[in-house]
ZAMARGU-4260 file (C-alpha; in steps of 0.2 Angstrom, whole numbers, plus 5000, padded with zeros to 4 digits):
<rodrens>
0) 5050/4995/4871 | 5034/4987/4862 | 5027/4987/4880 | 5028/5005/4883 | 5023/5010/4866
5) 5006/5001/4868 | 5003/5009/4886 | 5006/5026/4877 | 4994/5022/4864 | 4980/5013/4877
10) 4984/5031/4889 | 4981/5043/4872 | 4965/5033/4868 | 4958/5036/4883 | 4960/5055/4882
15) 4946/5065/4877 | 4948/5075/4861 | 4947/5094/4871 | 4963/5088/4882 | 4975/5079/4869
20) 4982/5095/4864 | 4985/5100/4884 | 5002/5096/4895 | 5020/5088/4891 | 5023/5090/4873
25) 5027/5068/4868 | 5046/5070/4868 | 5043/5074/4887 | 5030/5060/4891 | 5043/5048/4880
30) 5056/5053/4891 | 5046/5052/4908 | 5040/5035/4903 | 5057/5027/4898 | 5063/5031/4916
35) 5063/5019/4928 | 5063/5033/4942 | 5044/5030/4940 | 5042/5015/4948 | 5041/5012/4967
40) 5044/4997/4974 | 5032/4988/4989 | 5044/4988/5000 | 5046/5006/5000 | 5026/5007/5001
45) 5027/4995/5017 | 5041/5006/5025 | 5031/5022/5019 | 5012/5017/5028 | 5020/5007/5043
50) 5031/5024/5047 | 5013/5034/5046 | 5023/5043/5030 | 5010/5057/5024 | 5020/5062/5010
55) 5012/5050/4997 | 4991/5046/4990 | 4986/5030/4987 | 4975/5028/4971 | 4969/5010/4969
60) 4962/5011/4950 | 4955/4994/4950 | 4935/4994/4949 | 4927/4996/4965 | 4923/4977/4969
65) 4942/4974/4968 | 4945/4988/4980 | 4932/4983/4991 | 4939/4963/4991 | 4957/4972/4996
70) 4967/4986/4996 | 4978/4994/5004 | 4978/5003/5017 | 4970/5024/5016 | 4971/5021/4995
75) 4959/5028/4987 | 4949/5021/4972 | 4946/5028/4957 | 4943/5016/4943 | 4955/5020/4927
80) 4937/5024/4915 | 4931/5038/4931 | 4952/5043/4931 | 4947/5061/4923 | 4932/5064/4931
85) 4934/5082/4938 | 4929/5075/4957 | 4944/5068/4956 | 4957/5080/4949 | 4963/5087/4965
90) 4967/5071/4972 | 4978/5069/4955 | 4987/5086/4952 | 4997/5088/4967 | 5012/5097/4970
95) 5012/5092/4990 | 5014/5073/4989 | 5019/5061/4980 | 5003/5050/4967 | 5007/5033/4968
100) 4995/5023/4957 | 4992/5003/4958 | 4983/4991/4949 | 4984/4971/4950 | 4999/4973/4939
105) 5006/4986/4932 | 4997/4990/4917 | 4980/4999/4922 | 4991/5010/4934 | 5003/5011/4920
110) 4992/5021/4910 | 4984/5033/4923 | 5001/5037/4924 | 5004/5041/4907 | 4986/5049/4907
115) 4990/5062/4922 | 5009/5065/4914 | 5000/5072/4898 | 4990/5081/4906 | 5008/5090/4914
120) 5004/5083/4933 | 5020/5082/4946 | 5026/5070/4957 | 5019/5054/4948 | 5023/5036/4955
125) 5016/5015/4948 | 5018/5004/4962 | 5029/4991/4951 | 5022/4973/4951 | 5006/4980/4958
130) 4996/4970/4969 | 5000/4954/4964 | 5019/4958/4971 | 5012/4965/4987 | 5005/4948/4990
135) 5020/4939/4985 | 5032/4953/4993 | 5023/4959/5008 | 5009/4946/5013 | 5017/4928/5008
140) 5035/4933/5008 | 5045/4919/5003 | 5058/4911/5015 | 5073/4911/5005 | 5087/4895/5005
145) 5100/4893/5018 | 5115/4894/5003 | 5109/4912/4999 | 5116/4929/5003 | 5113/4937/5022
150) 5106/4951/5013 | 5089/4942/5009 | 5088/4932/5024 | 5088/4951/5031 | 5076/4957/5019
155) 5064/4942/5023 | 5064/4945/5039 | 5061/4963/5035 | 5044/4958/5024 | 5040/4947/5040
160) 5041/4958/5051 | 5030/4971/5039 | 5016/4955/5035 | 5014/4954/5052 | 5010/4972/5055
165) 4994/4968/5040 | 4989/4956/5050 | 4997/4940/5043 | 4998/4929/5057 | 5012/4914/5057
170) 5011/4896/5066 | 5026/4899/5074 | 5020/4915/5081 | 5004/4908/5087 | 5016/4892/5097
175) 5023/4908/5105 | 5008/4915/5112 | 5000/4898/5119 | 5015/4896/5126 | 5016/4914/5134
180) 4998/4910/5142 | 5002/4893/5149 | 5018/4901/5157 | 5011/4915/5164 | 5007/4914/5183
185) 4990/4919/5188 | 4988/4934/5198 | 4984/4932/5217 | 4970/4945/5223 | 4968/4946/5238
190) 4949/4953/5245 | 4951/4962/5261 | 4935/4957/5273 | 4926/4974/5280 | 4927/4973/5298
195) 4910/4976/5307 | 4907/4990/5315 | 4900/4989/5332 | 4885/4992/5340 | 4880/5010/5345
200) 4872/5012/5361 | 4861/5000/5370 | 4840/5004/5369
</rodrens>
């Protein structure tokens, strides 16, 4: 509860003074930021941009070096201290899809949250666990143990299947495709000779 109470207080700081009195009245934003409704989890991100789902933005508001070191795919950056920049507003007040905000944790997208639900915007959404849970989710899954449910051997294979499509490559994976090449019979062409023609007429 101390958590949420310090994001409120960090999002209210970082108000201007003109806009503190605009949007949600506080038992609204308190309500909105208790619920756990708020948070989306990378797996549901991974489903959502593998099935081309254009129901949702990406904002990345990390500065722009960490964007440009990574970030995921079609986000857009906009760094927590530009998040009320008027450029910026339409990508944010959107009643057509869905804002889902990420930082490396949770705590810088955490706040754009709470800084965009003051101001009365719809459809809000914090990627939980940020980037640093995309890696550990997404691109390094972690193979579970062979005493544990079917359930996560499933969802493993699930977050596999979803790291390969980012590009993660696997030993196993590369095994199969030297072994695909080696196995693969070369194709026989075969080059048909022109026949000459013959001569024309004598001189």
């Amino acid at each position: 509860m101390a958590l949420i109470f310090i994001v409120l207080a960090g999002g209210l700081v970082l108000l201007p003074k003109h806009q503190k009195q605009e949007g949600i009245k506080a038992e609204q934003l308190l309500s909105n930021v208790i619920s756990p409704e708020r948070y989306v989890s990378t797996d549901q991100i991974a489903h959502k941009i593998i099935n081309q789902d254009p129901s949702f933005i990406l904002i990345d508001v990390r500065d722009s070096i960490s964007y440009n070191n990574y970030s995921l795919p079609n986000a857009i950056n906009i760094p927590l201290k530009k998040l009320l920049d008027k450029d910026f507003e339409a990508y944010l007040n959107q009643n057509q899809f869905d804002v889902i905000f990420y930082s490396n944790d949770n705590f810088y997208a955490d706040q754009a949250w709470v800084l965009c639900n003051r101001l009365g915007y719809k459809n809000l959404r914090v990627l939980k666990g940020g980037m640093n849970r995309w890696f550990t989710t997404i691109i390094n899954p972690v193979k579970p143990n062979d005493d544990v449910a079917a359930e996560e051997f499933e969802l493993y294979s699930t977050r596999k299947a979803a790291s390969m499509f980012f590009g993660v490559v696997y030993p196993d994976q590369v095994a199969e495709q030297s072994d695909m090449q080696i196995a693969a019979p070369k194709k026989v062409i075969t080059v048909q000779k022109k026949k000459k023609r013959a001569a024309e007429g004598g001189c």
